[in-house]
C-alpha positions in Angstrom: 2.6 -11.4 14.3 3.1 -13.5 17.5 5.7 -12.7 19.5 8.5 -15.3 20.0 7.7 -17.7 23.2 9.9 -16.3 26.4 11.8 -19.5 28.5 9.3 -19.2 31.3 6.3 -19.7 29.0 8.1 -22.9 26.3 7.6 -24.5 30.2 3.9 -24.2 29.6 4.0 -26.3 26.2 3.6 -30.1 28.0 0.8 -31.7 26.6 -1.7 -32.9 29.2 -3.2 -36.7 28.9 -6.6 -37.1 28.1 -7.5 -38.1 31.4 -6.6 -35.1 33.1 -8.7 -33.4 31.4 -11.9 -32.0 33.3 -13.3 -29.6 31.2 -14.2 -32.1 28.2 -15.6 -34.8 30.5 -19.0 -34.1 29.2 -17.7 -33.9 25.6 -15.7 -37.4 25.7 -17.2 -40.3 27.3 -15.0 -43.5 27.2 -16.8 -47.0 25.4 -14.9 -48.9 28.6 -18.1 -47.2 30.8 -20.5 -49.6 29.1 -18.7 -52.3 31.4 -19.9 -50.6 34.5 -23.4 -50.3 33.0 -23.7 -54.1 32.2 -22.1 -54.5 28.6 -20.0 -57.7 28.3 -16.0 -57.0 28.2 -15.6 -59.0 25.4 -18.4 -57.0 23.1 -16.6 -53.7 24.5 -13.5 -55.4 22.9 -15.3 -55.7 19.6 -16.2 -52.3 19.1 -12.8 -51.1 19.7 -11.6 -53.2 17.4 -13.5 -51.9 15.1 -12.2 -48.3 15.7 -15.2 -47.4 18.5 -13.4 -45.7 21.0 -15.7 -43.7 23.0 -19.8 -43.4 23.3 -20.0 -40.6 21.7 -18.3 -42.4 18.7 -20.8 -45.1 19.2 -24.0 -43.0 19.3 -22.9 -41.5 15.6 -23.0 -45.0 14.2 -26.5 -46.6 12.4 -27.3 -50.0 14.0 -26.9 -51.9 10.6 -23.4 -50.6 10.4 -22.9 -52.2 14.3 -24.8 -55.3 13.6 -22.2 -55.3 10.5 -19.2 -56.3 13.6 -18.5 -59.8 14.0 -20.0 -61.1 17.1 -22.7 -58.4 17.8 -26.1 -59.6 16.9 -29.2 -57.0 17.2 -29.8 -57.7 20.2 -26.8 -57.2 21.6 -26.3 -53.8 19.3 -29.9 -52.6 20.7 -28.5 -53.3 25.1 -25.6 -51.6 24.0 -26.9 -48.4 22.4 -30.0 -48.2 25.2 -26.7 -48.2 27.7 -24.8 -45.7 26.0 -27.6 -43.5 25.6 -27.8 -43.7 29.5 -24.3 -42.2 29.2 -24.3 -39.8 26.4 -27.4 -37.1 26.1 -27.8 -37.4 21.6 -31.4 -35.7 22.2 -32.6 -32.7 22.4 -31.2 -29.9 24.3 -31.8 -26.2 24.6 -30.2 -23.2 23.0 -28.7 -22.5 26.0 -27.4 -26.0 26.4 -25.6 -25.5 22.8 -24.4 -21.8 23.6 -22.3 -23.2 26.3 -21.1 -26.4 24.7 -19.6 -24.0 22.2 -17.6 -23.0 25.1 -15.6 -26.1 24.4 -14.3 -24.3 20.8 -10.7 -23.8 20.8 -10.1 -21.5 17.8 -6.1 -22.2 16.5 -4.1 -18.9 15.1 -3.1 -19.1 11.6 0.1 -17.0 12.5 -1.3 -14.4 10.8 -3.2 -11.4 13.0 -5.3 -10.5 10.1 -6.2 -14.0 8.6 -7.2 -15.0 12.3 -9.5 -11.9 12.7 -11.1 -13.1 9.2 -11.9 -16.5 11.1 -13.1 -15.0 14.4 -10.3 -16.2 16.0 -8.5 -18.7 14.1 -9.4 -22.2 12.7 -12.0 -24.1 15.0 -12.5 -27.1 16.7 -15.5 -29.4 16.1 -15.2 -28.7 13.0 -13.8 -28.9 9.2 -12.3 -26.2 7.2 -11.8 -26.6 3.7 -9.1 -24.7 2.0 -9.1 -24.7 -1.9 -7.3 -22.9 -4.5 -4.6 -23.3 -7.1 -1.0 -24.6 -6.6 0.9 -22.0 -4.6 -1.8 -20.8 -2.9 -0.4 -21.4 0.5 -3.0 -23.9 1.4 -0.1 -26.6 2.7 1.9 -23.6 3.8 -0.4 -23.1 6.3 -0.9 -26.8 7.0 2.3 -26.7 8.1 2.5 -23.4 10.4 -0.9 -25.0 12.2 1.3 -27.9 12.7 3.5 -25.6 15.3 1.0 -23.0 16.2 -1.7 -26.3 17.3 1.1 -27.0 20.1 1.1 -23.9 21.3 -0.4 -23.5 25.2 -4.5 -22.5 24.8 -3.5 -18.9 26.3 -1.2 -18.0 23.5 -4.0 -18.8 21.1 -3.0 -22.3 20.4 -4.8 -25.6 20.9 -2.3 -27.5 23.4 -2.4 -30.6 21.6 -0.7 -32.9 18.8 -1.6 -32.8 15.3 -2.4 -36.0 12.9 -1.3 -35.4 9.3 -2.5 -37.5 5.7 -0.5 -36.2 3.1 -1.9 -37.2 0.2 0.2 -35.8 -2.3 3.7 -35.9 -0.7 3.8 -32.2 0.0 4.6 -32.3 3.9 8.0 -31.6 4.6 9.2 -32.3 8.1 12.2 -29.6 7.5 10.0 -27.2 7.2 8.8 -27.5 10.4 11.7 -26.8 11.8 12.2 -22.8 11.2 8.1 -22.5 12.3 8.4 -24.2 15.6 12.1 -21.8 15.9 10.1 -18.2 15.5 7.7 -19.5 18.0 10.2 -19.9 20.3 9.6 -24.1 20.6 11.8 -27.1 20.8 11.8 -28.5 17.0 12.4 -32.1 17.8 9.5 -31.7 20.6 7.6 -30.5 17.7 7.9 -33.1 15.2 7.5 -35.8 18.3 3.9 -34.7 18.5 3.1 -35.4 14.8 2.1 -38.2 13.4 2.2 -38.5 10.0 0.9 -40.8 7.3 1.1 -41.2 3.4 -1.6 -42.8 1.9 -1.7 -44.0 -1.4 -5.2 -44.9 -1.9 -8.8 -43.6 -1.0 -9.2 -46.7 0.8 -5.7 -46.3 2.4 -6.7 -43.0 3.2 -10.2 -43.8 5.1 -8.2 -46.3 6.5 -6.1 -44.3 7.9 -9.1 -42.2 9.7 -10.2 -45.4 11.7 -7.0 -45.7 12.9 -6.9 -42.2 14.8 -9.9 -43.1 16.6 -7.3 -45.3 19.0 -4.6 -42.5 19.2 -7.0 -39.6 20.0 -8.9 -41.4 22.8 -5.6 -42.0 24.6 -3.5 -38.6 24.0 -4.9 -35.1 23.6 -5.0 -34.1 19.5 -6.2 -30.8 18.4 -5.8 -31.3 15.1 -6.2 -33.3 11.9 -4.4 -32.4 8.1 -5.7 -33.9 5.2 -3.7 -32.5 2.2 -5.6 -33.0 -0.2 -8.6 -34.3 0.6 -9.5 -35.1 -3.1 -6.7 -35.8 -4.7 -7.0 -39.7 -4.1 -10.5 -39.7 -5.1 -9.5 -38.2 -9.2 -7.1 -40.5 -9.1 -8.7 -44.2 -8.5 -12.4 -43.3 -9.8 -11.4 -42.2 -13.6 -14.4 -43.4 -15.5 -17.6 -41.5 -16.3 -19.6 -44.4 -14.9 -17.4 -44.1 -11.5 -18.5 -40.6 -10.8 -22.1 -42.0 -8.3 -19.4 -44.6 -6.9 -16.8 -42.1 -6.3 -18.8 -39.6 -4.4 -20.6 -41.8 -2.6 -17.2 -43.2 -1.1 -16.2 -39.2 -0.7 -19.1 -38.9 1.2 -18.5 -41.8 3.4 -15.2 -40.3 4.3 -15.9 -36.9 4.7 -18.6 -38.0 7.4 -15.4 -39.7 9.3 -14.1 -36.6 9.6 -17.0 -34.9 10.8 -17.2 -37.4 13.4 -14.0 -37.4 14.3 -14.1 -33.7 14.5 -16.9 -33.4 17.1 -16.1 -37.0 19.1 -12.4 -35.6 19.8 -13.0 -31.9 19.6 -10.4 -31.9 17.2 -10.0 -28.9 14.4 -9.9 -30.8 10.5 -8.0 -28.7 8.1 -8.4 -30.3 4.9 -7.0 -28.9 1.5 -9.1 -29.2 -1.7 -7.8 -28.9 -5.4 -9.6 -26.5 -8.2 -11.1 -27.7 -11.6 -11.6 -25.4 -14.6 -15.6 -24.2 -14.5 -17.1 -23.6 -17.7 -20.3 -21.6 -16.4 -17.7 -19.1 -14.5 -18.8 -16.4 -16.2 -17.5 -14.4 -19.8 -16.1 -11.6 -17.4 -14.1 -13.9 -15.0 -10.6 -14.8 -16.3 -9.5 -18.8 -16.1 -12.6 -19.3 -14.2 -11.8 -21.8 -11.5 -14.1 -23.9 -8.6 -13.5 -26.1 -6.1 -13.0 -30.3 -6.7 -15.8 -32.7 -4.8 -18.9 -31.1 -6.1 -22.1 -31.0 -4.0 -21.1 -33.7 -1.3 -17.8 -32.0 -0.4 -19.7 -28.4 -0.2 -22.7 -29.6 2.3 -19.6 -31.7 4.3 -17.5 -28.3 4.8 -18.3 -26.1 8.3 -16.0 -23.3 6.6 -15.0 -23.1 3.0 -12.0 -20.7 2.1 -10.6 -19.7 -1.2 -6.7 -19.0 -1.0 -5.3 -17.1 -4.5 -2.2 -15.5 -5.5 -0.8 -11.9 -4.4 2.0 -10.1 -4.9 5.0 -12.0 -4.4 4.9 -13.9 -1.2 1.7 -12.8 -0.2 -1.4 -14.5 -0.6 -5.3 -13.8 0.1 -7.5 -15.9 1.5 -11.7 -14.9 1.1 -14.2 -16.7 3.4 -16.4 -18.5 0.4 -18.5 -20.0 2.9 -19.2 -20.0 6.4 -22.5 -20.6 8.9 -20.7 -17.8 11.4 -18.4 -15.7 8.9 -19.1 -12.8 7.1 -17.7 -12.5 3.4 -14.5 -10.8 3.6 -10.8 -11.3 2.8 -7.1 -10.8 4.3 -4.0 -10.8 3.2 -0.9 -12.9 4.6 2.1 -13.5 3.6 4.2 -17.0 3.3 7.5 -16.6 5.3 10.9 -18.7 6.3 8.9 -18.7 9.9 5.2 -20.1 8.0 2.2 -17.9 7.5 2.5 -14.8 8.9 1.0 -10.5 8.2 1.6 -9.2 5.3 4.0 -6.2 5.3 3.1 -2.9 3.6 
């Protein structure tokens, strides 16, 4: 378990602005540096308004969906990606070049010693995690202990940054923040100041939502984004058989926001998933169970955990799939303070 935050270090816990930032300068390229390489103000001005915040940003968008902005014709669209790719190397690079870029991967503690040793280190950066299971899992328990332990300084294994939260299904509780932030030793008002939280009632309300961010996290310094759930939404407005192709294409769609949001901003996505009963589970598995989103959710998903029931207050979460992660599980337990060890 971490040890409670001494006075000296809570001192440590201002969260720097973007701009001071060195380190990320190669990872976060501003759209305003267009201007100085001959783009027009005004078609600067359009992209932003259409939720284009930074080159980067720009560089993971097709052409038709930028000739798709009011005012920007092809030509325009074609100056403006042969300047930002001036600006922003989207070529190749070697395996050296990548090694060190991963330098840039903050890894977030859980709370939990032994769930962050199952992660290498805690949830990443530049990337999504999917957790799924059944109700009382922990899955939002742990939302809500990465809402503190995000804010914590990068040297006590935190991310030094504020969190963006899409609560789906009314779960998020802003109380419960409060005893979290307290065994870390952290201001709980200061805490709840650097989340921003939103309820959305729709899928569309929901991708909505993720353009939005694009303005807040190219201004102030986020280290995470919560969507719990992730799917819920989605079974809700697409009901029909004949909805299913519609339905996951729009999944799709939104799930590659968050990819990009994830690897613009450098930003860890924690997003929840629901279970559905699974027929082919197997005669010797009882209440077989898989995760919600099918194919398209699987393939979008960096690391895929499956949280399940313990004894009592504990819970287990097993590392269903990961590119870095061996197959394993830990143990945790769900405590006044959020996710912490389990005790013997």
């Amino acid at each position: 378990m971490i040890a409670t935050l001494k006075a000296e270090e809570a001192s440590q816990l201002q969260l720097v602005e973007r701009e001071d930032i060195d380190d990320e300068e190669d990872l976060f390229e501003s759209i305003d540096k267009l201007i100085s390489a001959g783009i027009n103000a005004g078609d600067v001005k359009k992209l932003q308004d259409a939720g284009i915040y930074t080159c980067n940003g720009l560089m993971m968008h097709t052409k038709k969906n930028l000739t798709g902005i009011k005012g920007l014709s092809e030509a325009k669209v074609d100056k403006i990606c042969e300047a930002a790719e001036k600006i922003v190397n989207f070529g190749y690079i070697t395996g050296s070049d990548a090694l060190l870029r991963r330098k840039s991967v903050i890894r977030i503690t859980t709370g939990s010693q032994s769930l962050d040793e199952l992660l290498g280190g805690g949830i990443e950066t530049s990337a999504i995690t999917e957790a799924f299971g059944e109700f009382r899992s922990g899955k939002t328990q742990l939302a809500h202990t990465l809402c503190v332990s995000t804010q914590l300084p990068t040297n006590m294994r935190g991310g030094n940054g504020k969190v963006a939260y899409i609560d789906t299904e009314g779960t998020f509780r802003p109380d419960r923040i409060i005893p979290i932030a307290e065994r870390f030793g952290m201001d709980p008002a200061a805490v709840l100041d650097n989340i921003v939280y939103a309820r959305a009632y729709t899928y569309e309300h929901q991708y909505n939502l993720l353009l939005g961010l694009a303005a807040k996290m190219s201004g102030e310094q986020f280290r995470l984004l919560i969507v719990d759930s992730v799917i819920a939404l989605f079974r809700v407005d697409f009901t029909g058989r004949g909805e299913l192709a519609e339905r996951q294409q729009k999944l799709a769609q939104m799930l590659s926001r968050l990819t990009k949001i994830a690897e613009e901003f450098n930003v860890a996505v924690y997003m929840t998933n629901q279970v559905i009963a699974d027929p082919g589970g197997g005669v010797f598995i009882s209440d077989p169970k898989k995760p919600a989103g099918g194919h398209v959710l699987a393939h979008a998903a960096t690391i895929r955990l499956m949280f399940r029931k313990g004894k009592g207050e504990q819970r287990v979460c097993k590392v269903f799939d990961a590119p870095n992660l061996p197959e394993a599980e830990a143990v945790f337990q769900i405590t006044p303070g959020g996710i912490a060890d389990a005790k013997d």
